[in-house]
C-alpha positions as CSV (number, residue, x, y, z in Angstrom):
1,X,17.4,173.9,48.6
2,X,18.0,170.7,50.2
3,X,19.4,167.7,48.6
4,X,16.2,165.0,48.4
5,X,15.1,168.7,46.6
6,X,17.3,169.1,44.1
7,X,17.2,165.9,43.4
8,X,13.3,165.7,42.9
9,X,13.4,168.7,40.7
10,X,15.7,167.3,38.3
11,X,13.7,164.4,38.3
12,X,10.8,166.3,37.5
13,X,12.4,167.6,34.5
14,X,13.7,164.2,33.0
15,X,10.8,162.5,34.2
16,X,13.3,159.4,35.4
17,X,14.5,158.1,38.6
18,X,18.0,159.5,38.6
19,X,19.4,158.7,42.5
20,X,21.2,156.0,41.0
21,X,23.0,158.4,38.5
22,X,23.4,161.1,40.9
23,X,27.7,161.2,41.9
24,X,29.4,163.9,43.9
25,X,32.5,165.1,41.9
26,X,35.9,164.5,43.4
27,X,37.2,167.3,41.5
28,X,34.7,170.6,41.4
29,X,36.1,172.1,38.2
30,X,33.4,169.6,36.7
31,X,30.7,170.7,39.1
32,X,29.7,170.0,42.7
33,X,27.4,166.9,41.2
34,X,27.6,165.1,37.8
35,X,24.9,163.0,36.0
36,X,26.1,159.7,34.4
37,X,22.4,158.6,32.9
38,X,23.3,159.2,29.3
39,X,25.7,156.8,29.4
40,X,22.2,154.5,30.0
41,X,19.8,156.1,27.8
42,X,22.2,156.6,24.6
43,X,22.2,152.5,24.9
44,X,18.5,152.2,25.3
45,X,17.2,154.9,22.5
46,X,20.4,153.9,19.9
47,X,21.2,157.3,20.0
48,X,24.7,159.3,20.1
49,X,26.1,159.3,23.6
50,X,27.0,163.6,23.2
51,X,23.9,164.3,21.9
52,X,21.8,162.1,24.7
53,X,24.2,164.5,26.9
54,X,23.9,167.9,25.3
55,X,19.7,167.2,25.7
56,X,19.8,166.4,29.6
57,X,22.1,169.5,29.7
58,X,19.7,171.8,27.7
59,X,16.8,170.7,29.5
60,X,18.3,171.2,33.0
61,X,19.7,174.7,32.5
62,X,16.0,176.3,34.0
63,X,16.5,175.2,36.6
64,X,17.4,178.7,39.2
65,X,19.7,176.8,41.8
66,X,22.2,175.9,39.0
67,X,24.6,178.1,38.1
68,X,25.7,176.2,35.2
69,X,25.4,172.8,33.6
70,X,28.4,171.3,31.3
71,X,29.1,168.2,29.2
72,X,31.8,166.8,29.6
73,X,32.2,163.0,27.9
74,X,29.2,162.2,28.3
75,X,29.2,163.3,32.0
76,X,26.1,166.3,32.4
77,X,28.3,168.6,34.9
78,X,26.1,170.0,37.3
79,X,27.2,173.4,39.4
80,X,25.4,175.1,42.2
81,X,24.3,178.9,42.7
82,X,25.0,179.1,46.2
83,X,23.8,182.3,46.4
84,X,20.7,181.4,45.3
85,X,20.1,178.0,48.3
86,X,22.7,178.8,50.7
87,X,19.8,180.0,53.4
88,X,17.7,176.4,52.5
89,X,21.5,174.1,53.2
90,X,22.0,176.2,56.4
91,X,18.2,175.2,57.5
92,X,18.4,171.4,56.0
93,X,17.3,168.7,58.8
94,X,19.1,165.7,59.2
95,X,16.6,163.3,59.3
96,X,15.0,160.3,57.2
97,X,11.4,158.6,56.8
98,X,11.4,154.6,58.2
99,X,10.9,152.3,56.7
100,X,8.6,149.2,58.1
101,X,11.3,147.0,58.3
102,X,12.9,144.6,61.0
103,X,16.7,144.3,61.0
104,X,18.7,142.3,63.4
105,X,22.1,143.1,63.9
106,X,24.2,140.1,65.4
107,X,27.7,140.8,66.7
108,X,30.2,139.9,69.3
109,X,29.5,135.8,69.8
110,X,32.5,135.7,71.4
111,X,32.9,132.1,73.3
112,X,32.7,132.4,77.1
113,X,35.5,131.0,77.7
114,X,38.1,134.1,77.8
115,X,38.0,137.8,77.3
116,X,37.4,139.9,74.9
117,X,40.2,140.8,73.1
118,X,40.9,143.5,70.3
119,X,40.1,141.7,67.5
120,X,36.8,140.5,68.7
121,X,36.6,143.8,69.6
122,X,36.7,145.1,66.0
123,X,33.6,142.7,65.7
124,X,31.7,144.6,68.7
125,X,33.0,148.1,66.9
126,X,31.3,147.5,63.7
127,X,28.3,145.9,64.7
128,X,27.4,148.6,66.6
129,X,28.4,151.4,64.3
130,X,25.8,149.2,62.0
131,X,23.3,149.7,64.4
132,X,23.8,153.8,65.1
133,X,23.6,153.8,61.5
134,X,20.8,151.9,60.3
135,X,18.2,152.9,63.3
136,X,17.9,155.9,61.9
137,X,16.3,154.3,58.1
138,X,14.3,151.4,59.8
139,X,11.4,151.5,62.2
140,X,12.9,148.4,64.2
141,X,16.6,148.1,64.4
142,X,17.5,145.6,67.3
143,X,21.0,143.7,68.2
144,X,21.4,140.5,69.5
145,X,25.0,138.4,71.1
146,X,25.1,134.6,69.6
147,X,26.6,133.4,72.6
148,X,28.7,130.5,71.5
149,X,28.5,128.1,74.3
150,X,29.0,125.0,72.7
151,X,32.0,122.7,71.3
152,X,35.9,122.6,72.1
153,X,36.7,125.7,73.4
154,X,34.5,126.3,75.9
155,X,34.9,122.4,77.0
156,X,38.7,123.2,77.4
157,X,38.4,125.7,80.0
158,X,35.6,123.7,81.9
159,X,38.1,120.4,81.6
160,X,40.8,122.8,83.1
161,X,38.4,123.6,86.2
162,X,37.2,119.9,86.9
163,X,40.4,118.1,86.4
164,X,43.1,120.1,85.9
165,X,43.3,121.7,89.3
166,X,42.5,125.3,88.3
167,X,40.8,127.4,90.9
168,X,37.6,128.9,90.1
169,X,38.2,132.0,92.7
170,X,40.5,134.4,92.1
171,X,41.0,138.2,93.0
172,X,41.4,138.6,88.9
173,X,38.7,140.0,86.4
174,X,37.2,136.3,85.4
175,X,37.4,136.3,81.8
176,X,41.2,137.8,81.6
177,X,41.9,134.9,84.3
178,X,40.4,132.4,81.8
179,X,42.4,133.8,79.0
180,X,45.2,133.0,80.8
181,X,44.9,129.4,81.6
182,X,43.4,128.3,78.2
183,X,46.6,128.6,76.3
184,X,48.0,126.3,79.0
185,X,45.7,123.2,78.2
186,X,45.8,122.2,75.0
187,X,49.3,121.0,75.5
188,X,48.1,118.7,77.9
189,X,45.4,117.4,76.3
190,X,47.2,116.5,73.7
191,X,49.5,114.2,75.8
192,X,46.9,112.8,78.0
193,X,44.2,109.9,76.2
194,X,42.3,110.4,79.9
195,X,41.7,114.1,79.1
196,X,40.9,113.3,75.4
197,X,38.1,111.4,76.5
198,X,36.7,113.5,79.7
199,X,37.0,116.6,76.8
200,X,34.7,114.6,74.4
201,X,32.4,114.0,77.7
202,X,32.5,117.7,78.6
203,X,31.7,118.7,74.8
204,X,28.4,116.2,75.1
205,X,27.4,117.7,78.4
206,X,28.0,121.2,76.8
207,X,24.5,120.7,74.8
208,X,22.7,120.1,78.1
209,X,22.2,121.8,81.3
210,X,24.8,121.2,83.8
211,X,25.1,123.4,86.6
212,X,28.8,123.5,87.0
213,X,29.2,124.7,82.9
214,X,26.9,127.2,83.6
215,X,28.4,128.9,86.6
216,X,31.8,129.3,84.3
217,X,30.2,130.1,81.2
218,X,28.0,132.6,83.2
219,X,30.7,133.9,85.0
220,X,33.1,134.1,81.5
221,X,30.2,136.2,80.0
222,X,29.4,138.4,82.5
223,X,32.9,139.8,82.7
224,X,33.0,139.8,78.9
225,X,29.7,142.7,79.0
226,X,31.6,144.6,81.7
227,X,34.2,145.0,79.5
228,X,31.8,145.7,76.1
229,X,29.9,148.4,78.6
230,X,32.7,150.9,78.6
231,X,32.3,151.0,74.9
232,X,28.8,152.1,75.1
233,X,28.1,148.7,73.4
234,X,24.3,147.0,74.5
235,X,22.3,144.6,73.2
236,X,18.5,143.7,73.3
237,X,18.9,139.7,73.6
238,X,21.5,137.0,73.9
239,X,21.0,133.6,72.0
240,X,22.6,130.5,73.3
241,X,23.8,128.2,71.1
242,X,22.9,125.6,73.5
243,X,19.2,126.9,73.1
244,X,19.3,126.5,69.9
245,X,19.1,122.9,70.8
246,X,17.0,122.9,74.1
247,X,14.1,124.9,72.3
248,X,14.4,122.3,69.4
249,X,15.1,125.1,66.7
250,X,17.4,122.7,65.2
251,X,15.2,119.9,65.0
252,X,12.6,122.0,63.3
253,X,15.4,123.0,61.3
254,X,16.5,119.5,59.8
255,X,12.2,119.4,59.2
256,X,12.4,122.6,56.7
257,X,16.2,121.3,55.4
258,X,14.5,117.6,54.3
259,X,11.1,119.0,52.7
260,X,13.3,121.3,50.9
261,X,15.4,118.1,49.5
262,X,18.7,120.2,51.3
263,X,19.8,117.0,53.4
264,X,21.1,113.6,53.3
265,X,21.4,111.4,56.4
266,X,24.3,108.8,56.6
267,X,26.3,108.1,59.4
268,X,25.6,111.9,60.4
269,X,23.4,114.9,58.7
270,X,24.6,116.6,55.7
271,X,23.2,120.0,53.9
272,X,23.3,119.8,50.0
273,X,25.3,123.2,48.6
274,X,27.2,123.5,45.2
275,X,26.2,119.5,44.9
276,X,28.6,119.1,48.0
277,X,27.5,117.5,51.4
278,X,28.5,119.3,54.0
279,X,27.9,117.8,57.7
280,X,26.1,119.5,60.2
281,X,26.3,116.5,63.2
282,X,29.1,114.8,64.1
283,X,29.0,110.7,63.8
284,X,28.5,111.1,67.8
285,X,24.8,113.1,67.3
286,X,26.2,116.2,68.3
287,X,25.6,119.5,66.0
288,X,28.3,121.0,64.1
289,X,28.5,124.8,64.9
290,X,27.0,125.4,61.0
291,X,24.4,123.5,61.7
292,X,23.2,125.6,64.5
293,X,24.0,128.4,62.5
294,X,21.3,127.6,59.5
295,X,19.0,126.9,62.0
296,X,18.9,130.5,64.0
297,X,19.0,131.5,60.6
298,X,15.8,130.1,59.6
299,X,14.3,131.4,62.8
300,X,15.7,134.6,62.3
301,X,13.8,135.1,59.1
302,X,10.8,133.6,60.0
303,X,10.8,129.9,58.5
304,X,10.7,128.9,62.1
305,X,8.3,130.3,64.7
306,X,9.0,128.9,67.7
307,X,9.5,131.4,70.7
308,X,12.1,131.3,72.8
309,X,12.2,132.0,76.6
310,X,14.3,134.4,78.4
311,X,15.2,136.0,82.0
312,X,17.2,139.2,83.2
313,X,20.8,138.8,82.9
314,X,23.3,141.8,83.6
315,X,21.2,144.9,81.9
316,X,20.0,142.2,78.9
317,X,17.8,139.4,78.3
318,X,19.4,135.7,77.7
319,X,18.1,132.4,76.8
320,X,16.7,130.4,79.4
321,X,14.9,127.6,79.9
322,X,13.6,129.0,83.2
323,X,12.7,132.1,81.7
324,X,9.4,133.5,80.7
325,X,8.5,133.0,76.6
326,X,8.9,136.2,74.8
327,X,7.5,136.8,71.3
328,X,10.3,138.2,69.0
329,X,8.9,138.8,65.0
330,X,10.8,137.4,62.7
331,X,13.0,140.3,60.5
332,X,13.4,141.5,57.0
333,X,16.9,141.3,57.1
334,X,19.6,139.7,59.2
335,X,22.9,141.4,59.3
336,X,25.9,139.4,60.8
337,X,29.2,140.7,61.6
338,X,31.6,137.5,61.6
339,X,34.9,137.8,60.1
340,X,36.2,136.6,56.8
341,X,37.8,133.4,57.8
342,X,34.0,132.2,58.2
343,X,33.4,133.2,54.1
344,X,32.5,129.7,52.9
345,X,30.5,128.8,56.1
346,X,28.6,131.9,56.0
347,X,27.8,131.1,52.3
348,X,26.1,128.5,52.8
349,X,23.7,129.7,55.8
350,X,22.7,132.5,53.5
351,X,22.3,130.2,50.5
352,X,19.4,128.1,52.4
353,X,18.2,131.0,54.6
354,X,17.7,133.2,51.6
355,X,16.6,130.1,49.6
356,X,13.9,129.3,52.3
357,X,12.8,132.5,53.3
358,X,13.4,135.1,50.5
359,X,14.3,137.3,53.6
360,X,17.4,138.6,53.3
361,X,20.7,137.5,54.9
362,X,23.8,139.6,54.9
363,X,27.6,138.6,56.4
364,X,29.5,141.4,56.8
365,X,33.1,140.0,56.7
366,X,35.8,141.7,57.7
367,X,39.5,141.1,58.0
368,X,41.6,140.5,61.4
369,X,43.3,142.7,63.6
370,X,47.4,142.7,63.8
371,X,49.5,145.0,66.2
372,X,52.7,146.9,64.8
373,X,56.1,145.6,66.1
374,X,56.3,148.9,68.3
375,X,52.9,148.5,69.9
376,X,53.7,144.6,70.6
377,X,57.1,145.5,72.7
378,X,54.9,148.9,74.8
379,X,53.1,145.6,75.7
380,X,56.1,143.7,76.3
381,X,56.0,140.7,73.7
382,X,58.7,140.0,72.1
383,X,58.7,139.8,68.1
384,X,61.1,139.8,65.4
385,X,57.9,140.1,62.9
386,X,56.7,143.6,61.5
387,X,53.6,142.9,63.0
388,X,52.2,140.3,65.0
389,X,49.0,138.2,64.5
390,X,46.5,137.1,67.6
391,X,45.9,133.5,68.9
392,X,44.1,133.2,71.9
393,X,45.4,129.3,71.6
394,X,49.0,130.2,71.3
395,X,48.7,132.8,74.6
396,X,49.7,135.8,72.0
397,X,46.2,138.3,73.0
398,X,45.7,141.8,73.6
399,X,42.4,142.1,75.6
400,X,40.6,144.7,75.2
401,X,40.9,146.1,79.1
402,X,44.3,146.1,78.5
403,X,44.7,148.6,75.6
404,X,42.1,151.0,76.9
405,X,44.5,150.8,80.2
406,X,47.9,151.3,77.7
407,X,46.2,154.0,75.9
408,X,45.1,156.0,79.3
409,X,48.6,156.2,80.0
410,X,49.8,157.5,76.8
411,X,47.0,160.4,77.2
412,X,47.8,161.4,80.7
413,X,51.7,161.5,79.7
414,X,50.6,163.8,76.4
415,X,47.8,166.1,79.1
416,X,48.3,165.3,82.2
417,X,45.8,167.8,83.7
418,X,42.9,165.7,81.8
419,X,40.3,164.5,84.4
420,X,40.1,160.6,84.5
421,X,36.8,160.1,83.0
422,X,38.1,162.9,79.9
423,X,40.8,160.2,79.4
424,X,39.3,156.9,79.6
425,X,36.8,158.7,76.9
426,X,39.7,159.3,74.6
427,X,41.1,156.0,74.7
428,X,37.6,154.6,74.1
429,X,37.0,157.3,71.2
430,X,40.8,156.2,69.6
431,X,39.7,152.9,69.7
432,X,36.3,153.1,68.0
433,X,37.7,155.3,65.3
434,X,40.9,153.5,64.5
435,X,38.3,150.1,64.2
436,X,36.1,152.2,62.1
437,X,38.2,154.2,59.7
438,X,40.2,150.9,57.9
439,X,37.1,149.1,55.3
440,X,36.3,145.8,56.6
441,X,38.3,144.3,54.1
442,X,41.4,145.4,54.8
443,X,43.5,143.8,58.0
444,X,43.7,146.5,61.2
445,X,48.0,147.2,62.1
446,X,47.2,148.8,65.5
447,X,49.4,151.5,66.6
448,X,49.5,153.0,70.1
449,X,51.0,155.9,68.9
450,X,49.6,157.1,65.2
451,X,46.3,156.7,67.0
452,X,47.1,159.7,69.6
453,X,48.1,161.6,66.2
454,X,46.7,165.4,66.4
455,X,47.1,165.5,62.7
456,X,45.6,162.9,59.8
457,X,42.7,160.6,60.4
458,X,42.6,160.0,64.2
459,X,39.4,160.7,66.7
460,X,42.1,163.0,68.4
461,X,42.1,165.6,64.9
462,X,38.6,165.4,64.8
463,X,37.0,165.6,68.2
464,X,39.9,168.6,68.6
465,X,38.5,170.4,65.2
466,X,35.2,170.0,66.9
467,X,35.9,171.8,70.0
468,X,37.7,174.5,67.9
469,X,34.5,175.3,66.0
470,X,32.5,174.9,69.7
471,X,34.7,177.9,71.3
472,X,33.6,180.1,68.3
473,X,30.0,179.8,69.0
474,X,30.0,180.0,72.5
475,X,32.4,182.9,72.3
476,X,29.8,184.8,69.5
477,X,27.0,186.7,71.8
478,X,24.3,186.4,69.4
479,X,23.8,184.7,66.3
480,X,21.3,186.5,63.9
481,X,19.0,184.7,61.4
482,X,18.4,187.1,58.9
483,X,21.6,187.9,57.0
484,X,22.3,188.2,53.6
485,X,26.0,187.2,51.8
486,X,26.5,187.6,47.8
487,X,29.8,185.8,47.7
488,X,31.6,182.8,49.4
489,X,35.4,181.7,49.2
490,X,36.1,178.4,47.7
491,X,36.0,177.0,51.6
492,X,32.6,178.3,52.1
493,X,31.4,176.9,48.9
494,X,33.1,173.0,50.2
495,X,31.7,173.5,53.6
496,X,28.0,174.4,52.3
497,X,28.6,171.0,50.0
498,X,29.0,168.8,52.7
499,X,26.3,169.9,55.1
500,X,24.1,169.6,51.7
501,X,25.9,166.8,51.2
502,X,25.7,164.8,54.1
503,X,22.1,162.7,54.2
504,X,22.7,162.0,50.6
505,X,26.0,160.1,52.0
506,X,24.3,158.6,54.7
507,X,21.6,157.4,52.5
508,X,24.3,155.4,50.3
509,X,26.0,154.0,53.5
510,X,22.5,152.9,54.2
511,X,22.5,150.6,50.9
512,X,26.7,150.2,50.6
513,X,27.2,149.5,54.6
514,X,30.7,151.3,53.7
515,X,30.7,152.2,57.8
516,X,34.9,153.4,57.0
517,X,33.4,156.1,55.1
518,X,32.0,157.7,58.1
519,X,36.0,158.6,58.8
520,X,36.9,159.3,56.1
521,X,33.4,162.5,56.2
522,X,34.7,163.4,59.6
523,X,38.2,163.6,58.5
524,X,37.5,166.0,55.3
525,X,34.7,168.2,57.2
526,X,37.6,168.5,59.7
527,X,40.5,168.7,57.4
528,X,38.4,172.0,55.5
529,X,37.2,173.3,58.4
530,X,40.2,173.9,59.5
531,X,41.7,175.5,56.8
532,X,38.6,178.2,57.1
533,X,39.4,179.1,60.6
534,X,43.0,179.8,59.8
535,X,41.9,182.0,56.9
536,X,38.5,183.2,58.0
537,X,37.6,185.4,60.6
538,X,34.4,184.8,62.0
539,X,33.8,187.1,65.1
540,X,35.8,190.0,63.5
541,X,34.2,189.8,60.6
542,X,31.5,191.8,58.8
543,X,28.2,192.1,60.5
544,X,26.1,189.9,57.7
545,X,29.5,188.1,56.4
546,X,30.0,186.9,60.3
547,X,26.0,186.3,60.9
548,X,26.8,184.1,57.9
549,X,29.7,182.2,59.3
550,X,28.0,181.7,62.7
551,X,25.2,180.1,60.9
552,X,27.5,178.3,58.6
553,X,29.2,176.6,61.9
554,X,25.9,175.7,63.8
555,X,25.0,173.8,60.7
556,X,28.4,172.3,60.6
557,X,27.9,171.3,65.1
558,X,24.9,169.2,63.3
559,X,26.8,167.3,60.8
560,X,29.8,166.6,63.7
561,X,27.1,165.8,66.1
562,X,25.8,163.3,63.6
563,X,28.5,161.8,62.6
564,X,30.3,161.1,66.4
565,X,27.1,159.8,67.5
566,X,26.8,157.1,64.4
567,X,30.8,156.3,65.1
568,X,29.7,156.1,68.6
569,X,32.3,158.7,70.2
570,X,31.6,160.5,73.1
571,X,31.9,164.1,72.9
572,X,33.9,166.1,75.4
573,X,34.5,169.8,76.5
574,X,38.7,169.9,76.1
575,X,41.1,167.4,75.2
């Protein structure tokens, strides 16, 4: 049987919703699943947790594809007849109904004004695993770039341009050139009351079109796709912060924020949250970045319906006041990857967005990304610290060019014989998977060299455990359907689980967003895969026992295929 299967038929026999209730069992002497609803209905009928138990138990054992059912403290132990559904896992389609629901996925919004460096590229990692993810739940799954072209930073490196002497042609990528002079001028801005001032003029200007910002900014963000392209990473729109202006989305904004008694006006515009004002203008009448926050917000999910105008730019569509208006519909649900250090901001934008709307508004937060002491001198910086933190400000970056280059040359001095575009897919796939594999929460140590690993929970180990079960089938002449096995070995039985297994997980990444988890899958298919090959034969064995085994692996291609595509690693024929 398939999962959503067994799943009904146990409903059927309880006559409750049980998904909820439904847990895979770490250990499998208690079972390959275990129910945990007595625990609930004991509390709702006054009744004895065992005997609540014991009466779930009773009633499931009629059902054919358990082998047994046990209680165990209140936990109803469910075990699987194989023999009796192995055929059904083997044919079991990955594949999900839609749901009529619009989702926008925002990610990246990395200021033109540098280039993109690897902790921004966590950012452009997980947003896009989101997306690979959730398209495959929701009829309309689109992605959008919040280009931040507003405020300080991106008046900095204009300032440094117009009067600081910087040339604007160079033989350098654009962005990685800007990266390098914008440590450089804060220093002297600092000691200069002249460049105060022309920075406050610039900043002003910044909210307006002017022709000379928006050949650098341009420029800046051009180079800054190049660089996200290599990742396979695309979007369907940029947003301009500026826009958010020029197509009065905030002033509409400050409209919904007043009739829903949310602002105060005093010598700028506050937002009411937690009986706090918070400003969202400066005393000068220019916006705040959270104020242009709450308002895409609002348009986002639907409180405001104006329509912004776009025109080509790259492979994309961007803002433009020149462009032709395009009709997006407002979504269901916003999703926006910005990292933890914008917690209390982000709060409030989905406290009045959520409040307004009653869509819903998610930020997924997730921690920063560090380098290990070894990786930071392989990149020649010098640090007495275990590991070292990223400031764009303070000059201390690793750009994201760079440590696809770095890692290139680790994997040609490991395989030299590797064709260039084989390499430069590894170091992608490394990347992706090291980003991936740490929960959001937790702060990324990159390491050059455990992510090359051929062991433990690297892209390496898995993509190789792939090609190992991909030379077995091509090697096998012909792969029977009708076969018939009456035992399996313990690594049988786990590798059955997790093909049954596996849209059951994806359906609870769809609700959790737990994207890490997607590793940590790959890693223990891999990790149990393995250990059948070594003991297994396959091509050797039996007629119906190696018919069996073939099957067994072309279900198991499936689940890899699934799972590198959803990461977003590209598959290759040899490492």
């Amino acid at each position: 049987m398939k999962i959503f299967e067994i799943i009904n038929e146990i409903e059927k026999i309880l006559n409750t919703n049980i998904k909820s209730f439904f847990k895979e069992n770490e250990n499998r002497e208690f079972g390959d699943y275990s129910l945990t609803i007595a625990f609930t209905l004991s509390r709702e009928k006054n009744k004895s947790l065992e005997i609540v138990a014991k009466e779930i138990c009773e009633k499931l054992k009629q059902l054919e594809f358990l082998e047994k059912v046990e209680v165990k403290n209140g936990y109803v132990n469910l075990f699987l007849d194989y023999k009796k559904i192995y055929k059904e896992i083997l044919s079991q389609k990955i594949s999900f109904e839609k749901e009529n629901k619009r989702i926008l996925i925002e990610h990246t919004s990395v200021n033109p004004n540098k280039a993109i460096h690897i902790g921004h590229l966590r950012n452009s990692i997980i947003g896009d695993c989101l997306y690979r993810l959730l398209k495959n739940f929701y009829k309309t799954v689109l992605v959008s770039n919040y280009i931040d072209d507003t405020g300080q930073q991106i008046a900095e490196i204009i300032l440094a341009f117009k009067e600081l002497g910087f040339n604007i042609d160079t033989n350098k990528k654009f962005d990685l050139y800007c990266s390098e002079i914008y440590p450089l001028i804060d220093k002297k801005i600092n000691e200069d009351i002249y460049l105060k001032n022309k920075l406050q003029e610039i900043i002003k200007s910044l909210e307006k079109y002017d022709e000379f910002n928006e050949a650098i900014i341009l420029k800046v963000l051009k180079e800054q796709l190049e660089t996200l392209k290599k990742f396979d990473i695309k979007f369907d729109f940029l947003i301009r912060e500026r826009d958010i202006l020029s197509f009065e989305i905030f002033k509409d904004a400050i409209k919904i924020l007043e009739a829903n008694n949310l602002l105060s006006k005093k010598d700028c515009i506050f937002v009411i949250f937690n009986n706090k004002e918070i400003p969202i203008t400066r005393k000068d009448g220019t916006t705040l970045y959270v104020g242009k926050d709450i308002a895409f917000a609002l348009w986002k999910l639907g409180a405001i319906k104006k329509d912004f105008s776009f025109e080509k730019f790259d492979s994309t569509l961007i803002t433009s006041l020149k462009g032709n208006l395009k009709k997006i519909k407002s979504f269901d649900i916003s999703i926006n990857v910005i990292d933890v250090r914008q917690k209390d901001e982000q709060n409030l934008v989905k406290y009045i967005a959520e409040k307004i709307t009653k869509n819903k508004y998610i930020h997924y937060s997730y921690e920063v990304v560090a380098i290990s002491n070894e990786t930071a001198k392989q990149l020649n910086i010098e640090t007495e610290e275990n590991i070292l933190h990223l400031s764009g400000r303070k000059g201390i970056f690793i750009n994201a060019d760079d440590i696809v280059e770095k890692l290139k040359l680790r994997i040609k001095a490991i395989n030299p014989k590797l064709s260039e575009k084989k390499v430069e897919s590894l170091a992608i796939n490394t990347i992706k998977y090291e980003f991936i594999k740490v929960s959001p929460e937790k702060m990324i140590i990159f390491d050059l060299e455990d992510s090359l690993k051929l062991v433990g929970n690297t892209a390496i180990y898995a993509l190789y455990s792939f090609l190992r079960l991909k030379k077995i089938l091509k090697k096998a002449e012909k792969i029977e359907k009708d076969f018939e096995v009456k035992e399996f070995d313990e690594l049988e039985k786990e590798l059955l689980f997790l093909i049954l297994n596996y849209p059951l997980f994806l359906c609870s990444l769809k609700e959790n967003l737990r994207i890490n988890l997607l590793c940590s899958y790959l890693y223990r298919l891999s990790t149990v895969f393995n250990k059948f090959y070594e003991k297994n034969p396959v091509l050797t064995a039996e007629e119906s026992v190696k018919n069996f085994r073939l099957n067994l692996l072309l279900s198991l291609k499936k689940v890899y295929e699934s799972l590198f595509s959803i990461i977003g690693l590209k598959l290759i024929s040899s490492i």
